[in-house]
KOLZA-820787 format. One line per 8 residues: their letters; for each residue z, y, x of N, C-alpha, C, O. Coordinates in steps of 0.1 Angstrom, whole numbers. Layout:
BEGIN
A	Z,Y,X,Z,Y,X,Z,Y,X,Z,Y,X ~ ... .
***
This chain:
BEGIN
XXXXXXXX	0,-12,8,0,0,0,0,12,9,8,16,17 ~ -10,18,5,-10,35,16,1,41,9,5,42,-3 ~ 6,48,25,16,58,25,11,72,23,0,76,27 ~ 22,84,15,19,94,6,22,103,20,31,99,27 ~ 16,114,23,18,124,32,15,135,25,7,135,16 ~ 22,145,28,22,158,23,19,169,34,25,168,45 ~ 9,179,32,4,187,41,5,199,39,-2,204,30 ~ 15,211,49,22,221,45,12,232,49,14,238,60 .
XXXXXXXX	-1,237,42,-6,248,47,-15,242,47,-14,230,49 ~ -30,250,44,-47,244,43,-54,254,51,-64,260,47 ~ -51,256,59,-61,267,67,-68,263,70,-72,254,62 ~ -76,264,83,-84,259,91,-81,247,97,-88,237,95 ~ -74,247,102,-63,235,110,-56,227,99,-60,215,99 ~ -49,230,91,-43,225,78,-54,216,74,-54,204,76 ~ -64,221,67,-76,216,63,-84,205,70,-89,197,63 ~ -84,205,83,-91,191,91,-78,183,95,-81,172,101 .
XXXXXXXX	-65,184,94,-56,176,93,-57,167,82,-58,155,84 ~ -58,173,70,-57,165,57,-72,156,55,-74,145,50 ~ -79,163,58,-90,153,60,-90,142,67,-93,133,60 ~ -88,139,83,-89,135,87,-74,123,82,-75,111,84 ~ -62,129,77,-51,116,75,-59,108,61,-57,97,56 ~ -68,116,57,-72,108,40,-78,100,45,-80,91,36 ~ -84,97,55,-92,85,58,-78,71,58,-82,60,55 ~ -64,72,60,-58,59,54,-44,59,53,-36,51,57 .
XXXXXXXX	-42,74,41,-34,75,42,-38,83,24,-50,86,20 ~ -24,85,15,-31,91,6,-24,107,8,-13,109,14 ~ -31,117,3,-29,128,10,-28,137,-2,-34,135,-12 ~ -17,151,2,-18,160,-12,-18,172,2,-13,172,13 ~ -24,180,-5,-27,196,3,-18,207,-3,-17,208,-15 ~ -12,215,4,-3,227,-3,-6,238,2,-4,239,14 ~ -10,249,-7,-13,262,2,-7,272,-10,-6,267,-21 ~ -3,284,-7,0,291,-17,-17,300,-24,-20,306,-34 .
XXXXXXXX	-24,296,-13,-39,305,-19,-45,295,-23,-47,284,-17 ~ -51,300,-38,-56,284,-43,-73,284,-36,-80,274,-36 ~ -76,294,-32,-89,292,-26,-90,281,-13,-98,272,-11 ~ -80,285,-6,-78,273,4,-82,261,0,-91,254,3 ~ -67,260,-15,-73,245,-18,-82,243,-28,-80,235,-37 ~ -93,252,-28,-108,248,-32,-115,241,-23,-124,234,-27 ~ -113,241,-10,-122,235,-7,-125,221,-1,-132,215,7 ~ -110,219,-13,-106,199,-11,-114,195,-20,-111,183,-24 .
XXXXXXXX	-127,202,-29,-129,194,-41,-143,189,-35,-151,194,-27 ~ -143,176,-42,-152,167,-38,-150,156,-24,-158,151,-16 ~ -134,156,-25,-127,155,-14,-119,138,-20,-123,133,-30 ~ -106,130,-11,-100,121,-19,-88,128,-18,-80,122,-24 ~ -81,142,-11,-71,151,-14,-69,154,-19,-77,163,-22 ~ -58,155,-27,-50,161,-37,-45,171,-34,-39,172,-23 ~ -44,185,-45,-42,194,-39,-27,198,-45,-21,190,-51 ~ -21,210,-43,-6,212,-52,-6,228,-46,-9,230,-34 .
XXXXXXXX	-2,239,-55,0,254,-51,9,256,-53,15,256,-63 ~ 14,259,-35,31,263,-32,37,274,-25,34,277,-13 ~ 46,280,-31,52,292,-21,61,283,-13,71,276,-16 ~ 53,286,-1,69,280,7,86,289,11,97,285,15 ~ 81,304,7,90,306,11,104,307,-5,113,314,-7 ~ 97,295,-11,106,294,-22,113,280,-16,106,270,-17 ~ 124,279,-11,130,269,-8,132,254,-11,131,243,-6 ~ 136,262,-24,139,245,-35,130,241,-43,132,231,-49 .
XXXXXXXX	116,249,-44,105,241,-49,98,237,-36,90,229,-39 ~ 97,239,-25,92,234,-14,102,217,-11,98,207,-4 ~ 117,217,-17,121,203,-14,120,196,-27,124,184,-27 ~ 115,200,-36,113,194,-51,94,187,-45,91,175,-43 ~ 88,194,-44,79,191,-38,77,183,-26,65,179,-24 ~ 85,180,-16,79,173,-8,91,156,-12,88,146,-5 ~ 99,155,-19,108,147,-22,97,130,-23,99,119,-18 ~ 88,133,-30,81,117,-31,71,113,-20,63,103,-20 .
XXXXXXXX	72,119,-12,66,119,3,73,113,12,84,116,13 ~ 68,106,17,67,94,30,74,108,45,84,113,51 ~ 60,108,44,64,125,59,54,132,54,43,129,49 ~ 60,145,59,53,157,57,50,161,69,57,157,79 ~ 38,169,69,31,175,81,32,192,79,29,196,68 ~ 36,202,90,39,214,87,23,224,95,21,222,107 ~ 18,229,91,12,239,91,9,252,88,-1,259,85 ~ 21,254,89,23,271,82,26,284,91,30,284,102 .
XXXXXXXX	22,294,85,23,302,99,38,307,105,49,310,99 ~ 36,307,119,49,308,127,63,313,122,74,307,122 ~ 61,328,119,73,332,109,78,325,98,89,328,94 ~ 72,314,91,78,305,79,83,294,88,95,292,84 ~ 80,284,99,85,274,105,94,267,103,95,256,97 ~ 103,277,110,115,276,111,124,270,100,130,260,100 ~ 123,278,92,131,276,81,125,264,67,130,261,56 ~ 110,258,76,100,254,63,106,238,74,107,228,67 .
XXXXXXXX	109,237,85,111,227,93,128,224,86,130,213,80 ~ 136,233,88,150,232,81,150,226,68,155,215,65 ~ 146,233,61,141,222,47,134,210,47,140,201,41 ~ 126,207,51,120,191,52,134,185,57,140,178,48 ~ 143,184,70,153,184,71,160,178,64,161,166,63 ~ 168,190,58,175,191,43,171,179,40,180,171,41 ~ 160,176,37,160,165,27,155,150,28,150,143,20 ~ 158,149,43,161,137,45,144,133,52,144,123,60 .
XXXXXXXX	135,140,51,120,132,54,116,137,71,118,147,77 ~ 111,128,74,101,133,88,91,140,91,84,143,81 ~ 89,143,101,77,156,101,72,161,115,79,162,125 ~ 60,164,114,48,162,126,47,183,118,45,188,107 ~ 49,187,133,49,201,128,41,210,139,43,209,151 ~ 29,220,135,25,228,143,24,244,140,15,252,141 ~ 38,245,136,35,259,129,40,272,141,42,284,140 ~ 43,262,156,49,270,166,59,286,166,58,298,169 .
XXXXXXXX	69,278,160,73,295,158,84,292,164,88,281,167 ~ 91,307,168,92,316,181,108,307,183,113,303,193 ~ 112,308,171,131,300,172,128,291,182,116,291,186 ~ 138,281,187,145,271,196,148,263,187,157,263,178 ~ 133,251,193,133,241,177,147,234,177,152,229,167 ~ 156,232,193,167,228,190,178,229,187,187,222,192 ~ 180,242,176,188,246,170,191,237,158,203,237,154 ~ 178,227,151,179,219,144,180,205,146,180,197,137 .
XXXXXXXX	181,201,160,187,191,166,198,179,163,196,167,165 ~ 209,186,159,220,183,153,220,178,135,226,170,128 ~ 211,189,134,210,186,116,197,177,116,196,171,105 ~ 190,175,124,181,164,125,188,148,126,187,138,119 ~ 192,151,131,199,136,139,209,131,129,210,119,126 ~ 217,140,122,227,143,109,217,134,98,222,123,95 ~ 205,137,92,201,132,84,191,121,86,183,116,78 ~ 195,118,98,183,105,105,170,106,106,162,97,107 .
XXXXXXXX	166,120,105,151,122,103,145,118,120,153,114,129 ~ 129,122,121,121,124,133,114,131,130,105,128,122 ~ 116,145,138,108,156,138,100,163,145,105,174,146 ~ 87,163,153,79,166,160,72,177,161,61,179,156 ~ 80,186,169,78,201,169,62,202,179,56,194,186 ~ 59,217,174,49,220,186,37,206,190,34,203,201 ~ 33,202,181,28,195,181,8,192,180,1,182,177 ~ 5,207,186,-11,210,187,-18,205,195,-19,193,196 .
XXXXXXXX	-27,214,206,-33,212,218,-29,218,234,-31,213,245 ~ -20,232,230,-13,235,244,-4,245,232,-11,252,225 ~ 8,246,231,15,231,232,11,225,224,6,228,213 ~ 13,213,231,14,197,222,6,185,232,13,175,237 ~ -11,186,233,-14,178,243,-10,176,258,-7,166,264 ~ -10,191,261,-5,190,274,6,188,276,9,184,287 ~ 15,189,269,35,186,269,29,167,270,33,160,280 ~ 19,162,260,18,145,258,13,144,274,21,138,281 .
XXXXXXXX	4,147,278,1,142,293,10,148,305,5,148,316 ~ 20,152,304,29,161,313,43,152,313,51,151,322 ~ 44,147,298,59,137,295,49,124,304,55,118,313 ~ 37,120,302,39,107,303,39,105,321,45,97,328 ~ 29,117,327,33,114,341,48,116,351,52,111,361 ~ 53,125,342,66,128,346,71,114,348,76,110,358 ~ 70,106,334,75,93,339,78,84,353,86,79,360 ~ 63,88,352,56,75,367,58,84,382,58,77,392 .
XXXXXXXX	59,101,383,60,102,395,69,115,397,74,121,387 ~ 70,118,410,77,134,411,71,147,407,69,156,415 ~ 70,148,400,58,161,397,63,175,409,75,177,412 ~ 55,181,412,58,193,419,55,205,412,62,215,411 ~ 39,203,408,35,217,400,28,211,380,25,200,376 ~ 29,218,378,24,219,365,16,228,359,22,237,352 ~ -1,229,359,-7,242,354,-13,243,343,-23,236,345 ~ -12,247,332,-27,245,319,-29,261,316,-23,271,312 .
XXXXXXXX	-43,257,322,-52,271,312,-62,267,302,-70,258,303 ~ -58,277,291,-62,271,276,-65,279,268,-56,287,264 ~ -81,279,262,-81,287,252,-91,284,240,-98,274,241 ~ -93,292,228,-102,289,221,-113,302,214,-109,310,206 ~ -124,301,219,-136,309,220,-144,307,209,-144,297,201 ~ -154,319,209,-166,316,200,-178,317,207,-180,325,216 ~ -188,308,204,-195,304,217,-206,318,219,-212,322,229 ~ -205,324,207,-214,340,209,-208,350,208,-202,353,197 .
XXXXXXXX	-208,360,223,-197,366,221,-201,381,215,-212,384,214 ~ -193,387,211,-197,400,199,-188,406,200,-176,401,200 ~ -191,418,203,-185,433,209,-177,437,194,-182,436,183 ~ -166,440,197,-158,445,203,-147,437,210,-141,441,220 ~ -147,424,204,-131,413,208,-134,406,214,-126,405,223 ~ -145,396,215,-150,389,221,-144,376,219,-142,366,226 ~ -139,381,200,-129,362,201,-127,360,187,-127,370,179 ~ -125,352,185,-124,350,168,-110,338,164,-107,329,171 .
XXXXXXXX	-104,342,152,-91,337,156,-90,323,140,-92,326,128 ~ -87,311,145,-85,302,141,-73,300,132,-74,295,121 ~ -61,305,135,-46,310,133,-47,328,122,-54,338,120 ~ -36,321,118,-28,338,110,-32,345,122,-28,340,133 ~ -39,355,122,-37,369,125,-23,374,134,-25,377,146 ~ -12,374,129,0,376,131,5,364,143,7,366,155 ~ 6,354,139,3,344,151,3,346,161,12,346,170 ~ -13,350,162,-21,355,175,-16,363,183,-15,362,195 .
XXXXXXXX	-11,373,176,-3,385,180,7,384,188,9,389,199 ~ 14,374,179,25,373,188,26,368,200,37,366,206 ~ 10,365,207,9,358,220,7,371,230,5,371,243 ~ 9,380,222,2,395,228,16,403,234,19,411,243 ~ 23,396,224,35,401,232,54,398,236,64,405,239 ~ 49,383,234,61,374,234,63,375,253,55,370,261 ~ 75,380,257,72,378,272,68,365,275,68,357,266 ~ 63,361,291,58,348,288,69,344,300,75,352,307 .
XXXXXXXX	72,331,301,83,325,309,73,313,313,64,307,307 ~ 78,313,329,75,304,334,83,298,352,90,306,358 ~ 80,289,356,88,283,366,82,287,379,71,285,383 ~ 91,294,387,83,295,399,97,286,411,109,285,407 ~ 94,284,417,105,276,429,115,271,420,127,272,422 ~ 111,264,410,131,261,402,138,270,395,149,268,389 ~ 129,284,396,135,296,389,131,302,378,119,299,380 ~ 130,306,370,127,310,355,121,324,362,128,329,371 .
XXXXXXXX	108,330,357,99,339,362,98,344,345,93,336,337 ~ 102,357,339,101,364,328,91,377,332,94,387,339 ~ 75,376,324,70,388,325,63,393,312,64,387,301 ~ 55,404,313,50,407,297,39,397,295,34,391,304 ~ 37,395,285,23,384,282,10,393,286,12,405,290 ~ 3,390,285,-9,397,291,-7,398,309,-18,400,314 ~ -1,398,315,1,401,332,-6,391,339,-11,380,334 ~ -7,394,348,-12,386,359,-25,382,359,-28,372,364 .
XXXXXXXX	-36,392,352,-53,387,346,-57,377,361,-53,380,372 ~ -65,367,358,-75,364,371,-89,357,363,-88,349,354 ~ -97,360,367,-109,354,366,-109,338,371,-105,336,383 ~ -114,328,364,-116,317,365,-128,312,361,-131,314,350 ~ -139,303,371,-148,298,368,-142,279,361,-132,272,365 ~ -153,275,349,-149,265,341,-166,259,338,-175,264,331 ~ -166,246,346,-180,241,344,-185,240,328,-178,236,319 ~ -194,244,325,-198,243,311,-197,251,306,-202,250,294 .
XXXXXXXX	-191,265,309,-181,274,305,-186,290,307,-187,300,300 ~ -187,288,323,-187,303,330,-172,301,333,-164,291,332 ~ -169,316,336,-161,325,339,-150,330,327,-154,334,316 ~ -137,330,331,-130,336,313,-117,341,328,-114,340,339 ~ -115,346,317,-99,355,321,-88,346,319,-87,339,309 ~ -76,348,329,-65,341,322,-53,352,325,-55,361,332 ~ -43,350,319,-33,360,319,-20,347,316,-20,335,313 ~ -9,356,317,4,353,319,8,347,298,2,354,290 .
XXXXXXXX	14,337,292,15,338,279,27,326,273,27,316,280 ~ 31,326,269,43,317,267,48,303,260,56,297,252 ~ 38,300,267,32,281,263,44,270,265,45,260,258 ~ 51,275,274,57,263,280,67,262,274,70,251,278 ~ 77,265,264,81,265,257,95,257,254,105,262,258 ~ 93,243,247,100,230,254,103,229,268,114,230,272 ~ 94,228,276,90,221,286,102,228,299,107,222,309 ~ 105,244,296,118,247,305,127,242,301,137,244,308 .
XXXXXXXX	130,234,292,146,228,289,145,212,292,155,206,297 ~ 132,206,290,135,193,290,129,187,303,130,175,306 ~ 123,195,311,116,189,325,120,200,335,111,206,341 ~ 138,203,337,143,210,345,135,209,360,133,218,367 ~ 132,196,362,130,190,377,120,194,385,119,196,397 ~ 112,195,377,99,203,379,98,217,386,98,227,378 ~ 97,219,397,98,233,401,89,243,396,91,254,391 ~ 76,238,398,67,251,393,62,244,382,59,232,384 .
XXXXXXXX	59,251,370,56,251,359,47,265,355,52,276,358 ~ 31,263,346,32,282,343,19,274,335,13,264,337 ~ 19,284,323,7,280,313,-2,294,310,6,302,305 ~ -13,299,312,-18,306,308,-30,306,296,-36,296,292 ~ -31,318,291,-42,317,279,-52,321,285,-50,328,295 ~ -69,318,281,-80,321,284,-91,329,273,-95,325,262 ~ -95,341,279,-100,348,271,-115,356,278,-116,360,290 ~ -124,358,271,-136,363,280,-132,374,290,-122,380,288 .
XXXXXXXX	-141,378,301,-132,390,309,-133,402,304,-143,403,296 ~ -126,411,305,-123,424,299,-118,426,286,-116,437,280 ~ -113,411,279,-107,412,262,-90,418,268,-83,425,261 ~ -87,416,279,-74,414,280,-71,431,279,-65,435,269 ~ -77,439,287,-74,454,285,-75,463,269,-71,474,265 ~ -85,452,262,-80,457,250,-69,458,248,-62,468,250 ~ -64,446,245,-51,441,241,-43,449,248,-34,454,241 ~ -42,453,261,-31,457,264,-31,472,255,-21,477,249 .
XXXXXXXX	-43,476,256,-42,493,250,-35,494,236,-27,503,233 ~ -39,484,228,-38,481,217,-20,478,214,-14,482,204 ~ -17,472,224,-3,467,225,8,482,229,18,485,223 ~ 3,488,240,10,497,244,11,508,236,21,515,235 ~ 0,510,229,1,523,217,13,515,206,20,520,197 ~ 12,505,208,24,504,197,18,498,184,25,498,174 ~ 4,493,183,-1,488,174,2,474,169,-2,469,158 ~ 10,467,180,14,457,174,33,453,169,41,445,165 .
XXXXXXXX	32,468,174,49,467,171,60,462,156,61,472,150 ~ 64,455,152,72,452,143,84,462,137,91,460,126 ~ 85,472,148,95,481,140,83,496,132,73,503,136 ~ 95,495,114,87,504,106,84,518,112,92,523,119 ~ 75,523,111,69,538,113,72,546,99,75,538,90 ~ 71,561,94,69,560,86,56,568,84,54,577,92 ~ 47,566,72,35,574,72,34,577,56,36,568,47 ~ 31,585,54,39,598,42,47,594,31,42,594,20 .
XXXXXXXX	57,591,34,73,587,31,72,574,28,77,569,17 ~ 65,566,38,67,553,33,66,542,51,58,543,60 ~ 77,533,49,79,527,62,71,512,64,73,502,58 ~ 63,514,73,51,507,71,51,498,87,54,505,96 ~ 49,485,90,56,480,106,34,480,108,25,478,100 ~ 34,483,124,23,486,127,16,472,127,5,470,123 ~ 23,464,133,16,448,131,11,447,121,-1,450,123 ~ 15,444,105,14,446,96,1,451,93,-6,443,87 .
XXXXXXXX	-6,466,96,-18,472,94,-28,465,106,-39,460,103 ~ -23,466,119,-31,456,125,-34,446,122,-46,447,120 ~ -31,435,120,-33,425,112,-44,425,100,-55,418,99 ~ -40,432,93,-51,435,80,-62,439,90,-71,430,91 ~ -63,449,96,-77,456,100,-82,445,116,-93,449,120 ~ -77,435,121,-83,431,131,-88,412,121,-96,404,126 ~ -83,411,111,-89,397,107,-100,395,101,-106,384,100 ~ -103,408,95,-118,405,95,-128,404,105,-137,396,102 .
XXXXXXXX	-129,411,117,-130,412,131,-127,398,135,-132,393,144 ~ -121,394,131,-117,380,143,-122,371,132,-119,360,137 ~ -128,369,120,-129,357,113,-142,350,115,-151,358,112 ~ -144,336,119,-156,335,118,-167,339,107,-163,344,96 ~ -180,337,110,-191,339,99,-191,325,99,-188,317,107 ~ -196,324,86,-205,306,83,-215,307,91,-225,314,92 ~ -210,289,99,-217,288,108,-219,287,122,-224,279,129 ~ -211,300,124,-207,304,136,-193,294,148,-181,296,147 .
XXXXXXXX	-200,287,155,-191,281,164,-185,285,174,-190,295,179 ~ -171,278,180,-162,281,189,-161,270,192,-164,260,187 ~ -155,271,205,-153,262,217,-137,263,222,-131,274,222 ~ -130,249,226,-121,247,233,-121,246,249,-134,245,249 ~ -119,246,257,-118,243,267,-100,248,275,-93,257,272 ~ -97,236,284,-83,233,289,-84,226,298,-91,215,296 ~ -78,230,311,-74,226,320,-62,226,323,-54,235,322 ~ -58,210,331,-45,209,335,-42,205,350,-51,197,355 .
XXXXXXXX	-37,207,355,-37,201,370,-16,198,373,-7,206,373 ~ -13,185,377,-4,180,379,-5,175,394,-14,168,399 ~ 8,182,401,4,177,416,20,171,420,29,177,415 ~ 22,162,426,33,157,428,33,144,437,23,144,444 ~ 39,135,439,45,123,448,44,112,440,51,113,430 ~ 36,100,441,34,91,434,34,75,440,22,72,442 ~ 39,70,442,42,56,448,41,65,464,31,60,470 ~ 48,73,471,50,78,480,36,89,488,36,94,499 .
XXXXXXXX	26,90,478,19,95,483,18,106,473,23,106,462 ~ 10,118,480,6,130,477,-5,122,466,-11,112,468 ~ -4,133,452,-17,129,443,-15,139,435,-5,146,434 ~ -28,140,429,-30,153,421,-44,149,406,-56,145,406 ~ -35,151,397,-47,149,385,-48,161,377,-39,170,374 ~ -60,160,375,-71,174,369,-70,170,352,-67,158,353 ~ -71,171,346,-74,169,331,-89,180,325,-91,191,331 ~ -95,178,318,-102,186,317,-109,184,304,-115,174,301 .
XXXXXXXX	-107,195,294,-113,195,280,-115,205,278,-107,215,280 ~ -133,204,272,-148,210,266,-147,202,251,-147,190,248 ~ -147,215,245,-148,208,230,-154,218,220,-150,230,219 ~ -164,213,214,-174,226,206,-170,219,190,-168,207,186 ~ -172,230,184,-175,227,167,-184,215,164,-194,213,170 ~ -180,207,155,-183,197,152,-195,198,142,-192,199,130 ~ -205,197,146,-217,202,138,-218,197,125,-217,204,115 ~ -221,182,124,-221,172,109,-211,179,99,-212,179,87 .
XXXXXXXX	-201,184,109,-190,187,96,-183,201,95,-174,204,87 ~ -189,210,105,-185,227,106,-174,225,108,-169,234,101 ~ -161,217,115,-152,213,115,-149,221,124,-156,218,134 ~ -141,233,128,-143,240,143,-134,234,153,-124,228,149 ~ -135,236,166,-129,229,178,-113,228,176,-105,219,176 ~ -113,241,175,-93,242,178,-86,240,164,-74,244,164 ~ -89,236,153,-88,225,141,-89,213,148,-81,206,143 ~ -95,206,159,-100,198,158,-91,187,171,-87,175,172 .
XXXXXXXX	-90,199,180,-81,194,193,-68,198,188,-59,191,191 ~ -63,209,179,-51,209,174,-46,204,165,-34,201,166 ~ -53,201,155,-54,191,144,-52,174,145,-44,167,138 ~ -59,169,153,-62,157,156,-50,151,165,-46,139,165 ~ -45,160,170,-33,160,186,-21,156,169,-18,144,169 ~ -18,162,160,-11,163,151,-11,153,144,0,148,140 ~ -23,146,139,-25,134,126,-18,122,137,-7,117,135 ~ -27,120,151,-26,113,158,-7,108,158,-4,96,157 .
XXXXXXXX	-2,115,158,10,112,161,19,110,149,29,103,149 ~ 12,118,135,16,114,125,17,97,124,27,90,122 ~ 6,93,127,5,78,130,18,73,134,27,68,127 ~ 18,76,149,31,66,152,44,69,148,52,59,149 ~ 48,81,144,61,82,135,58,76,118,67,69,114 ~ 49,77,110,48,65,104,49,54,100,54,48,90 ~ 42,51,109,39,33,113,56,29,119,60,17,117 ~ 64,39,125,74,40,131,76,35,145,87,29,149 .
XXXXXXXX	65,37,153,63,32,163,68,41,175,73,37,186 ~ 66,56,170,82,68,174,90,70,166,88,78,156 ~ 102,63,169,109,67,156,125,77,166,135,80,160 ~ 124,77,173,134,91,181,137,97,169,128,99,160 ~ 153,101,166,159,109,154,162,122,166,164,123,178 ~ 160,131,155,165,147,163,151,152,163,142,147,157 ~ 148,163,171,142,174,175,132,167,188,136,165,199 ~ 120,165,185,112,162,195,97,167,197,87,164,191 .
XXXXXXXX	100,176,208,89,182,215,79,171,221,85,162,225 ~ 69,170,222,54,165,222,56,158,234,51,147,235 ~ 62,164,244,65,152,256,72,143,255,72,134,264 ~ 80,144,246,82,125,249,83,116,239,91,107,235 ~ 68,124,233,56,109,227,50,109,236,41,101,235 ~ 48,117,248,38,110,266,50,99,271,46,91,279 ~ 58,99,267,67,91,279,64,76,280,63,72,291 ~ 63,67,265,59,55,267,43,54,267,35,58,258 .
XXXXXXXX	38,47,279,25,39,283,19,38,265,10,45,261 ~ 22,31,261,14,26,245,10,40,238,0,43,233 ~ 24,48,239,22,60,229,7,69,234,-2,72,227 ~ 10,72,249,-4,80,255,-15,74,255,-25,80,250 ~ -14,60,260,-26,54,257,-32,55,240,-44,57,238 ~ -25,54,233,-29,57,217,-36,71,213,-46,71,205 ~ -31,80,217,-31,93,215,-45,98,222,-53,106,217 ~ -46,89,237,-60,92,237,-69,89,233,-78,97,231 .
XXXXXXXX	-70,74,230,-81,68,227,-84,71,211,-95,70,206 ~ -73,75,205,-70,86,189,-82,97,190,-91,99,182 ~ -80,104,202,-86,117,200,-101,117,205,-110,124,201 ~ -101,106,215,-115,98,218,-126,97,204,-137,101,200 ~ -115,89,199,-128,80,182,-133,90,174,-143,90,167 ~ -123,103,177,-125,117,173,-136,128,177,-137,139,172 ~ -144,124,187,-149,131,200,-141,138,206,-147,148,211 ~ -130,137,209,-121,151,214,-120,141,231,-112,131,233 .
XXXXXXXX	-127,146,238,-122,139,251,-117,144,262,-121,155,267 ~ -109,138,266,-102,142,278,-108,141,290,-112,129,289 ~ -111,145,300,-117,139,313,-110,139,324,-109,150,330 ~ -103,126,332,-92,133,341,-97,125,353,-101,113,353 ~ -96,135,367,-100,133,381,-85,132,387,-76,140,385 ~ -85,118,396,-68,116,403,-75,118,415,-87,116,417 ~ -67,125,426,-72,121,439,-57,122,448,-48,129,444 ~ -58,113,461,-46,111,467,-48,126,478,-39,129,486 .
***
């Protein structure tokens, strides 16, 4: 008898989640915009229209569900993660938001659930191949540069956004943390631009951005650690202009007698700018490089993922590598093949051999490939 999954959010990403678990699984869609869930019809998903930030109809709703899958934007997370919680069910979650998912650790573990935070493509993939080699060797460095593009680029942004609006933003200006010698390195997001060439790719920008997330609490040992985001060259000085005037600021302004937070109006006026056209494809590409001590020798593995919109199905890339990273794992908490109670970040479903090996060859049958070069 197939098991009932419930899917918190139909966006873009939301949307090729639920598609992709209805292939064997039975599936209901929840968005509060019913247009979203228009475009499950002619679909085997079921759809249901929900405010999530209504609490107790969000646990009245997810109550005859197996596990729930979270897709909602960052600012709801938290609290949409606490509730599933509450009520007893498990959950494969990519709504990345800003809290310290292990503040719910305790009340996880309290109601025996398994909960799988951060669970996309960076974070999420790269935490899965970062837990599982940590296993097998000493790691020394840890690097991912990662981003998601539109394959034609168009003046003025040069980027089109997959995510809430607001999301995005907050990559604009969450300081970013990262590991340098064993030490915790805090700078503004956007710092440190460099040009990188990427076969297949060209050339993109990377900057400083706050990926690593999990990974300073649970892979202390690791001395250098640092994740950056990838963006065409010269997007970054937008952003900073844009940032420093105060356009993305969260505290109210007032503009004629009314208090208005500048994010807020940004947001509105940059998503139509950033939304795809029909049609119009985007690309993933990510690199990871892990260098460390491995049966006593120096070795170093490259990871490397190129991933374009899925033509047959307009499915776009970063739905597709962040989406897929998410169902995948729904699987083995399911099946109960991870069943860890408490708060668990994406690395350690890398830890056991079976679980990685699954997850790739998952994202494989998917087209989503990984390509990785070892050398001693």
């Amino acid at each position: 008898m197939k098991k009932n999954i419930i899917v918190l959010g139909s966006g873009l990403v939301g949307r090729a989640m639920a598609l992709d678990l209805a292939k064997d699984f039975n599936v209901t869609a929840t968005d509060f915009n019913q247009e979203a869930l228009n475009s499950f019809k002619n679909t085997e998903v079921k759809t249901l229209q929900l405010d999530f930030s209504k609490l107790d109809e969000l646990k009245k709703a997810i109550a005859p569900f197996d596990l729930v899958v979270g897709a909602v934007p960052g600012f709801m997370g938290f609290q949409t993660v606490k509730a599933v919680i509450e009520s007893g069910k498990n959950m494969v979650d990519i709504s990345f938001f800003p809290e310290d998912p292990f503040l719910l650790d305790e009340l996880a573990k309290k109601n025996n659930v398994t909960i799988v935070t951060d669970c996309g493509v960076a974070p999420g993939m790269g935490n899965i191949i970062l837990g599982y080699h940590n296993q097998r060797m000493k790691i020394e460095k840890y690097e991912c540069l990662v981003g998601g593009l539109p394959v034609v680029r168009e003046w003025p942004y040069e980027y089109k956004a997959v995510f809430s609006p607001i999301d995005v933003i907050e990559e604009y200006i969450r300081p970013a943390r990262y590991i340098q010698n064993s030490a915790i390195v805090v700078k503004e997001a956007l710092s440190d631009p460099e040009n990188i060439y990427f076969d297949g790719v060209g050339t993109l920008e990377s900057w400083n951005s706050d990926g690593l997330r999990s990974l300073i609490k649970t892979m202390p040992d690791i001395p250098n650690m640092i994740e950056k985001t990838l963006r065409y060259p010269g997007c970054v000085e937008y952003l900073r202009v844009l940032r420093d005037t105060g356009f993305f600021s969260y505290d109210p302004v007032e503009v004629n007698g009314q208090q208005i937070r500048p994010v807020d109006v940004t947001a509105k006026l940059l998503f139509p700018k950033w939304k795809l056209k029909p049609g119009e494809e985007e690309f993933t590409v990510m690199r990871i490089i892990i260098e460390g001590i491995e049966e006593g020798k120096n070795k170093k593995y490259q990871y490397y993922l190129h991933d374009r919109t899925e033509k047959k199905t307009g499915i776009l890339s970063m739905a597709r590598t962040t989406g897929y990273t998410c169902t995948g794992t729904v699987n083995l908490v399911i099946d109960g093949r991870f069943s860890r109670k408490g708060i668990n970040p994406p690395e350690f479903i890398g830890e056991q051999e079976e679980h990685f090996q699954f997850m790739i060859q998952y994202l494989k049958a998917r087209g989503v490939h990984y390509h990785v070069d070892n050398k001693s």
